[in-house]
N, C-alpha and C positions, 0 to 999 in steps of 0.2 A: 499302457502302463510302462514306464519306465521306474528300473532297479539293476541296482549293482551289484545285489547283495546275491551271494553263494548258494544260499540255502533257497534264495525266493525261482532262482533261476533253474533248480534242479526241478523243483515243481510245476514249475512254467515250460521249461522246457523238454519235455519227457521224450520226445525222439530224437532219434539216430543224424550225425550229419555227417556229409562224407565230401571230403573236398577233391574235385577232380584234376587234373593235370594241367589245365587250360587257369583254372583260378589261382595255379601256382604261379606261373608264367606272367610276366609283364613287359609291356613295351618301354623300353627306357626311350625317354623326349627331353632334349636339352629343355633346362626350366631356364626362362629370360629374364631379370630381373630388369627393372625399370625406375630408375633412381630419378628424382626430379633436380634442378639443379639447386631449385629455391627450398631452404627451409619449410617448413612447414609449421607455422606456429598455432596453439591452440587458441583461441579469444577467450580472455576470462569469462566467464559464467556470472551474468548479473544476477545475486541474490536480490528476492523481495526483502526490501527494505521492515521491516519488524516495527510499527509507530506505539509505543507508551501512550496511553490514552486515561481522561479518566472520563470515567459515563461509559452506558452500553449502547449509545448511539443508537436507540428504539425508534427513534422518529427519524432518521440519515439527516442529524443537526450537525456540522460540524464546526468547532471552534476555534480556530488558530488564535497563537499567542506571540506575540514577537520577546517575550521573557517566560521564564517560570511563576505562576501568580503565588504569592504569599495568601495569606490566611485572609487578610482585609479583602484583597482582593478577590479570593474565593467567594466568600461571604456577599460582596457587592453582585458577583456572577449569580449567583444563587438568587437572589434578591429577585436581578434582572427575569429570567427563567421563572420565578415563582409569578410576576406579576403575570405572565405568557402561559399561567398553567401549565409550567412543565418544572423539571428537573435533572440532576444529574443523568439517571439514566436514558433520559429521553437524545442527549448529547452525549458527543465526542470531545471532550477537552485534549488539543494538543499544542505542546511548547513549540514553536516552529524552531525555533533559536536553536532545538538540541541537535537537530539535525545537520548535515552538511550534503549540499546538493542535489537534493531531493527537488522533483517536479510534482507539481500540482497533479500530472497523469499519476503518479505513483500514489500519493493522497486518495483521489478521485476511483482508482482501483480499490485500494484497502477500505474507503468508510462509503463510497457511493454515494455524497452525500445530494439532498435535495435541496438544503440551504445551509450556506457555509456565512459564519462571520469572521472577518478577520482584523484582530485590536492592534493594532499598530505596524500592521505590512502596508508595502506596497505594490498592486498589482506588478512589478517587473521581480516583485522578491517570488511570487509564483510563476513566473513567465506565461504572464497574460497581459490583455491589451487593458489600457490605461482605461481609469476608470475613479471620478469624483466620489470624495470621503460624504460617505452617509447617504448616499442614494443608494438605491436598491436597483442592481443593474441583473437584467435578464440573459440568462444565456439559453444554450438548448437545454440542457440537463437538470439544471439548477439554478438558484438563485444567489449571489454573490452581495452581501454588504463590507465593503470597508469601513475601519473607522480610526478612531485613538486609540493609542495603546491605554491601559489602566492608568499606567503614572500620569500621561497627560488628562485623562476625563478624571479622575478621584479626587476631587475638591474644585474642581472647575461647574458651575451648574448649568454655565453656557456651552460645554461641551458636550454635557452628558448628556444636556435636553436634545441636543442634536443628533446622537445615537437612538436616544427613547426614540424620537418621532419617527426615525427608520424603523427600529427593529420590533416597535409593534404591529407595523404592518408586513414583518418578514413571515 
């Protein structure tokens, strides 16, 4: 038990101490100091990155965005997701765009995801090895679809059908 306190120490302490001649005494020894010639600098401290998300990511679906989606394009996400029997909270919706310099490892830490889609990156915007819009590419951990961003597939039907035919079998 450590205390500092007056009172705790007289009870704690209830016997006699008697200090002898020898623990008064000390051997004085030149103290050396030892100065380096170089600075010493400290390395900032990388903070975990804090990612805004919308969904509770129940299933480790994660969603990148190469913008912020407006309401249309929520509504078409939703859409997509309902036809796959899921939902917001089954996903991770994140704006990639908000960020700055973040890697896929830092993502890959915070949502672990099992399958990731991403609307409008491309594989070097993660710093990963290249990889064809709409195929469904295997890694070890997860599974990876690129595609269009919303503005380009939302009124396009030949574009969109290109994603469908991916991402119901993701």
């Amino acid at each position: 038990m450590l205390t500092e306190e007056a009172a705790a120490l007289q009870i704690l302490m209830n016997e006699d101490l008697y200090l002898t001649k020898n623990d008064l005494l000390w051997e004085e020894k030149p103290v050396k100091f030892i100065f380096s010639e170089k600075p010493v600098a400290e390395l900032p401290k990388k903070t975990k990155t804090e990612f805004i998300s919308i969904g509770k990511n129940l299933k480790h679906f994660l969603i990148l965005t190469d913008q912020k989606l407006n309401d249309n394009q929520l509504k078409a996400l939703e859409n997509t997701l309902a036809r796959k029997q899921m939902d917001f909270d089954d996903v991770a919706i994140v704006d990639f765009s908000a960020y700055q310099n973040i890697s896929f490892k830092e993502l890959h830490a915070s949502f672990m995801p099992l399958k990731l889609v991403c609307f409008g990156l491309k594989p070097k915007d993660l710093s990963l090895p290249e990889a064809m819009l709409n195929e469904i590419h295997q890694e070890p951990n997860y599974q990876i679809l690129y595609t269009y961003s919303f503005t380009e597939m939302l009124g396009n039907k030949d574009k969109t059908k290109a994603f469908w035919d991916a991402m119901k079998t993701l």
